[in-house]
N, C-alpha and C positions, 0 to 999 in steps of 0.2 A: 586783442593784440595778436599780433600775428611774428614765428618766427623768420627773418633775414638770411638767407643761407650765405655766412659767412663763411664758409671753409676753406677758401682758396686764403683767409688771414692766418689761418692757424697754424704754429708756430711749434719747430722741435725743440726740446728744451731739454738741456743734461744737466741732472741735480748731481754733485759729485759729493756722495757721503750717504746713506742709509739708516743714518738716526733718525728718532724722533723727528727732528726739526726738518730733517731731509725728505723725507717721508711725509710728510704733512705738507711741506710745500709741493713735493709734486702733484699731491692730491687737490692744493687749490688750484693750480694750474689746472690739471684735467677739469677741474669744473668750470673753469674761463673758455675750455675751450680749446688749451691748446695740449700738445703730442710730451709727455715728459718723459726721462729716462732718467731712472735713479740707479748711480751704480754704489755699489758699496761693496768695500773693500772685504769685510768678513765675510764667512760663511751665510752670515745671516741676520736680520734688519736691527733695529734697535740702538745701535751704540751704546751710551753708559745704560740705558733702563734696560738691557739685552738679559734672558737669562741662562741660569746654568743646570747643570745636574751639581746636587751636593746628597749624599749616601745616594738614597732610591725616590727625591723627589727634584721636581725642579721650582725654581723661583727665582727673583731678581738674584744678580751676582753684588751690586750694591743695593740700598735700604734705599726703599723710596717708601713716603707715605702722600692720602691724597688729604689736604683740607677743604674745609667746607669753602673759603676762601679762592678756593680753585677754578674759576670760571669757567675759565675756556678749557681746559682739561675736561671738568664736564660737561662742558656741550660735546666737546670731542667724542665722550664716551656714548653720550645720547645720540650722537649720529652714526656710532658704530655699530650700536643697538647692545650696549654694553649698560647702558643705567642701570639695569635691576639686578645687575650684578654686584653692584658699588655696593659695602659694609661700612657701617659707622659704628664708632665705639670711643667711649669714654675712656683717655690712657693717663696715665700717673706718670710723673717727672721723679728725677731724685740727682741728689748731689753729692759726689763723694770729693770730700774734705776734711786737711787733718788727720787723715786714714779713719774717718768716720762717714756711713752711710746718709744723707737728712733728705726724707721728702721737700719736696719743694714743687703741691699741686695747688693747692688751697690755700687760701688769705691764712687760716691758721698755722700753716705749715711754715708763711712766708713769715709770721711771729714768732715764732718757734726756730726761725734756722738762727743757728747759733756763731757763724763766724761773724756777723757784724750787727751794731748794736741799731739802737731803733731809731736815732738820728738818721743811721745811716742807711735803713733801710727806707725811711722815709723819702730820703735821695734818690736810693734807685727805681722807688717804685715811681716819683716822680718824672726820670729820667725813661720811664717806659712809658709813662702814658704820654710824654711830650713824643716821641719819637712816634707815639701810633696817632698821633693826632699831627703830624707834615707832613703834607700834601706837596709842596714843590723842595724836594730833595738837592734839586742841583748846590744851593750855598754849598750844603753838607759837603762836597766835594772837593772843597777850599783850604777844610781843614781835617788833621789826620783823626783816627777812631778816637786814639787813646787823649788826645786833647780835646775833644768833643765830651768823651765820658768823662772827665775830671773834671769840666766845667760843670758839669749838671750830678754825677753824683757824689763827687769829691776825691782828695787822695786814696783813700782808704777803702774805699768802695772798691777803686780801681785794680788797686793792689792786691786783694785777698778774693775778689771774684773776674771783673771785666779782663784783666792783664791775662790771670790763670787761662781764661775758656777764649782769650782771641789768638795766645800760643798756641792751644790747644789743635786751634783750625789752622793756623796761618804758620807756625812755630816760627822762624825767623823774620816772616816778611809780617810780624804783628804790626810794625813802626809804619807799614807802608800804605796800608789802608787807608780809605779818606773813613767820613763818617757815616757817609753814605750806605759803607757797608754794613756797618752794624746796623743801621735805619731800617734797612731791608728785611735784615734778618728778626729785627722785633717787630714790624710790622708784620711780616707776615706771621712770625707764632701768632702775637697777640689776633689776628685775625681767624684762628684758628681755634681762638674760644666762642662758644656759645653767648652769646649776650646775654641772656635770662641769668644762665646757670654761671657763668664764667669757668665751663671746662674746657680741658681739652679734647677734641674731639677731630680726631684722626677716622680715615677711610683707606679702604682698599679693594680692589676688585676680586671675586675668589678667582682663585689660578693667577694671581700677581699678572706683573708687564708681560709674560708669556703668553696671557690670554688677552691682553690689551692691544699686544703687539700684532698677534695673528688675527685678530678682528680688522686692526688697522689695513697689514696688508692685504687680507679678502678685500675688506671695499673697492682698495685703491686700485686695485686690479679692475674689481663693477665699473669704475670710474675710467676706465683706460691709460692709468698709469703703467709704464711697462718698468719692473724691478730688475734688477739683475747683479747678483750676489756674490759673490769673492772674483771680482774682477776690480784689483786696483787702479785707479789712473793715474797715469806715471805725469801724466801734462797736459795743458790746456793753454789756446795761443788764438790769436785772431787767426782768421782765415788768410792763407796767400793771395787767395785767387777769385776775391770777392767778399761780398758780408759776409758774418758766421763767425763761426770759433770753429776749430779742430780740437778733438780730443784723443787724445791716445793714450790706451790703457798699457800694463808694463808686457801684457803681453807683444804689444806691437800692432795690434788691431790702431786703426784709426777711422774715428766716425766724423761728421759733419752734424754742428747743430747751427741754427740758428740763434743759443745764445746758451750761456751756461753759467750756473750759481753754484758755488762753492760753498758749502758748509760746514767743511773743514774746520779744525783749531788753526789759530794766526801762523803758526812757524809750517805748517802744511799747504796752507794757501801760497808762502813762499816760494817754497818748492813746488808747487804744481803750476802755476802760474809764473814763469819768468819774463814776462814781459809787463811785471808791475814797475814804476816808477822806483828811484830811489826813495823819493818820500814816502810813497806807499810804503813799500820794504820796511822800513825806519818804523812807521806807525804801528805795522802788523810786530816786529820784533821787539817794538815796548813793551807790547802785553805782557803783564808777568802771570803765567799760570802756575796755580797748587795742583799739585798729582795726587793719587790717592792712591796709597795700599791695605786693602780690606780683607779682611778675616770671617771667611762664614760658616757657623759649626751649629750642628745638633748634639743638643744634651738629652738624659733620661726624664732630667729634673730643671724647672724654671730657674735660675740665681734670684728674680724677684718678681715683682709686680708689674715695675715700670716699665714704661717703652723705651725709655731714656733717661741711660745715668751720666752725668756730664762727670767730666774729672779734671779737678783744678791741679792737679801733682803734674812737672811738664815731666819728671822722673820715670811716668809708665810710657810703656812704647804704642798703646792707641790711644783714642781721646776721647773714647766715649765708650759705653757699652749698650749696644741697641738688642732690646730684645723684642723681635720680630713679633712671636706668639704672644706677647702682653695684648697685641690689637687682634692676632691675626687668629682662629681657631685652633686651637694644637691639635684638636684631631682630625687637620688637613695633614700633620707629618706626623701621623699616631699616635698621639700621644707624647712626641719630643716638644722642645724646644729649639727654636731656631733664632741664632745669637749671632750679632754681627758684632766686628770690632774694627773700626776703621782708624787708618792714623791718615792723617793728612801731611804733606810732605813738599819740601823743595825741589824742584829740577836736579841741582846737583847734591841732593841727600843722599849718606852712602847708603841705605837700607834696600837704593834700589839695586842692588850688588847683592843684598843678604839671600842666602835661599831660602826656599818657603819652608825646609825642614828648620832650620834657624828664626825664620821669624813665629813658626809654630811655638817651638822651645820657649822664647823670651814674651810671647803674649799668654802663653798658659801661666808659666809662672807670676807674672805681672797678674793676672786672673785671682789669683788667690790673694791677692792682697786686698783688692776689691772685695771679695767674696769671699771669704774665709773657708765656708762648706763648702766651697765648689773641689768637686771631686774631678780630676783628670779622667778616671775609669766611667765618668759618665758618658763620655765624647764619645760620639759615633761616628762623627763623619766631620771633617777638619779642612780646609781649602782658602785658596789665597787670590785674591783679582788684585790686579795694576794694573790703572790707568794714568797715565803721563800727564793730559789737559783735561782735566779735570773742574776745576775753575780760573776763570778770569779775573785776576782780584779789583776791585776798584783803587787804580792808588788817586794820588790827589792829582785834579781837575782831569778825570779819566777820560771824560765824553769831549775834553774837547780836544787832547794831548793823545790818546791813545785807540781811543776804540774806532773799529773800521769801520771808515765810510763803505753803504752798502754798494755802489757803482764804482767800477774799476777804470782806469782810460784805458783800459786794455778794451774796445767796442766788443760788446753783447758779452762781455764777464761780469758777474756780480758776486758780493759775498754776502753770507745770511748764516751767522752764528753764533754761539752763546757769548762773542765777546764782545757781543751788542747787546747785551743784559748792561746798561750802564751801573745801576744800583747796587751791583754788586752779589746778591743772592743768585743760585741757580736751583732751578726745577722746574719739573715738565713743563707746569703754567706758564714760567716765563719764558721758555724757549718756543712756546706756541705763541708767545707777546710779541715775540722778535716775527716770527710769521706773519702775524695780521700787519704790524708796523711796515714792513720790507715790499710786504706782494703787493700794495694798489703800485707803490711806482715800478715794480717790475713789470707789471701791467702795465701802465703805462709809455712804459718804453714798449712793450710789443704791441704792433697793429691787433687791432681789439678783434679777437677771433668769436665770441660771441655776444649778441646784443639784441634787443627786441624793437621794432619800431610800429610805428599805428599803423 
């Protein structure tokens, strides 16, 4: 085989957005062959997996974990040369209900939990293993979460567990979800046990997204990807004066590509792009996205074992408490503990108005209700992230009512982002799923810059 010197095909391409998904597509670009430019808006790459400083270390500003279940995540990592970094670890669940603590890791645990009787766990345990066993999701989309779970695990089931922890995430838009999205979100735990053992078993890279991230961008660079970092774009438009798109960042700079992907959340695509149709407009503007405001502190002392306490009270102001160090070594942050507490949230919820000294005040206290012993004088170090799009929720029949077509009629625009997760779940894996899905036809639409022939 011999290779074709194509280069006179190869194609400038402007990825607009520097997350994950943006960032990985330029990087398949660069391997096709053609010239990409990723600009993003921050200071610096990553978007939601991005991290931070909290006291004197750094790590995700949100909780990410990796499972075994994570494919392409881990090839990703394998191509970064990041594999022998990946840590696996067996993590414990819990459930606070009733203002009482209850494991909920193990078959015996799942006997033992006390708000609903064995009829009716027999229902739910049902209702998980039907859902990890479909394979074609779409029906689910037809009908909402909470009528889905009540067919299969009853009133009562729905009432004192499913209702609680879909407020938890969703808090008003619980009614609006298809079932799709719960589908997702049990498929993927349940894929997150071992099959022998049926644990859970959770991964991480040491040095988190920070050392995921910085592996990613070295590559992409090897690869000839060109980054370029807190330069937002103000607009993107067909060319005047021939093929191409225009792009112009808010400084005023204006560049020429041969074609440009948007990675954008839907209401940013609006704005960046004004020459989408009104039906477009309409489609990107149905997405309903959940925002999220997180909380992440270092303690002296662990509150528990688990990595994940879910919390069925919609009374406390976050909806879970993740404790980082259950997976992650504690003596990466010395001996602390690193605690996240996230609330998930509507567009127009007023909390995003609270200051972060106020939302501190009301989730410390909220804390000790959970945690009795938890000591306020253990806190070292205290911090708050908000993010606006967050997720894309799936409502009913989302893939064929709302979610973006990836080709715009705006020629050489496209979009490529998480609110092409149809199923409703988001994490890395699947915003890499939207990558592999999207690039053969963006490919396709660009003359083929590299190829081999006999």
């Amino acid at each position: 085989m011999s290779t074709v010197d194509t280069a006179a095909n190869s194609r400038r391409v402007a990825v607009v957005g520097g997350g994950v998904l943006g960032m990985v597509l330029g990087l398949r670009l660069a391997q096709a062959g053609h010239r990409p430019v990723v600009y993003e808006a921050g200071p610096g790459f990553g978007g939601l997996a991005s991290a931070d400083r909290i006291g004197a270390y750094t790590w995700d500003r949100f909780y990410h974990v990796i499972l075994m279940s994570d494919r392409r995540l881990r090839s990703l990592l394998r191509e970064v040369g990041l594999e022998s970094a990946l840590k696996w670890s067996t993590t414990k669940t819990g459930f606070f209900v009733d203002e009482s603590f209850h494991y909920l890791s193990t078959a015996l645990d799942f006997l033992r939990f006390p708000p609903i009787g064995l009829v009716d766990k027999a229902r739910l345990g049902a209702t998980i293993l039907r859902a990890a066993t479909i394979r074609n999701w779409r029906p689910l989309e037809e009908e909402t979460a909470i009528e889905w779970l009540t067919r299969w695990s009853g009133q009562r089931v729905v009432d004192r567990l499913w209702k609680p922890l879909l407020r938890a995430k969703l808090g008003a838009n619980d009614e609006l979800v298809s079932a799709a999205f719960i589908w997702a979100i049990i498929a993927r735990m349940y894929g997150a046990r071992k099959t022998e053992a049926k644990k859970e078993m959770f991964g991480y890279v040491e040095g988190g997204y920070a050392a995921i991230l910085a592996a990613l961008e070295r590559y992409s660079r090897e690869q000839g990807v060109e980054l370029i970092a807190s330069a937002p774009v103000r607009e993107v438009r067909s060319s005047p004066d021939g093929p191409g798109v225009c792009l112009e960042t808010t400084g005023g700079a204006v560049e020429r590509f041969d074609a440009a992907v948007l990675t954008l959340p839907c209401p940013l695509v609006v704005t960046t792009c004004p020459q989408l149709t009104a039906a477009e407009r309409k489609r990107h503007e149905s997405v309903v996205y959940q925002g999220m405001i997180c909380a992440s502190m270092l303690t002296k002392t662990p509150l528990s074992d688990c990595y994940i306490t879910n919390l069925t009270d919609e009374r406390l102001p976050f909806t879970a408490v993740i404790e980082m160090t259950a997976l992650v070594d504690r003596q990466r942050f010395d001996g602390k503990s690193l605690i996240y507490l996230p609330r998930y949230v509507r567009q127009d919820d007023p909390a995003w108005d609270q200051s972060d000294d106020a939302i501190q005040a009301s989730f410390l206290d909220a804390l000790t209700r959970v945690h009795p012993r938890f000591d306020r004088g253990d806190v070292s170090a205290f911090q708050i992230a908000r993010a606006r799009h967050v997720l894309a929720l799936s409502t009913l029949n989302y893939s064929r009512d709302s979610m973006p077509e990836w080709k715009t009629t705006v020629p050489g625009v496209y979009v490529a982002n998480s609110a092409q997760i149809a199923n409703g779940t988001l994490n890395v894996n699947e915003t890499l799923g939207v990558v592999e899905r999207i690039l053969p036809s963006i490919l396709q639409d660009l003359p083929q810059a590299r190829r081999e022939a006999a």
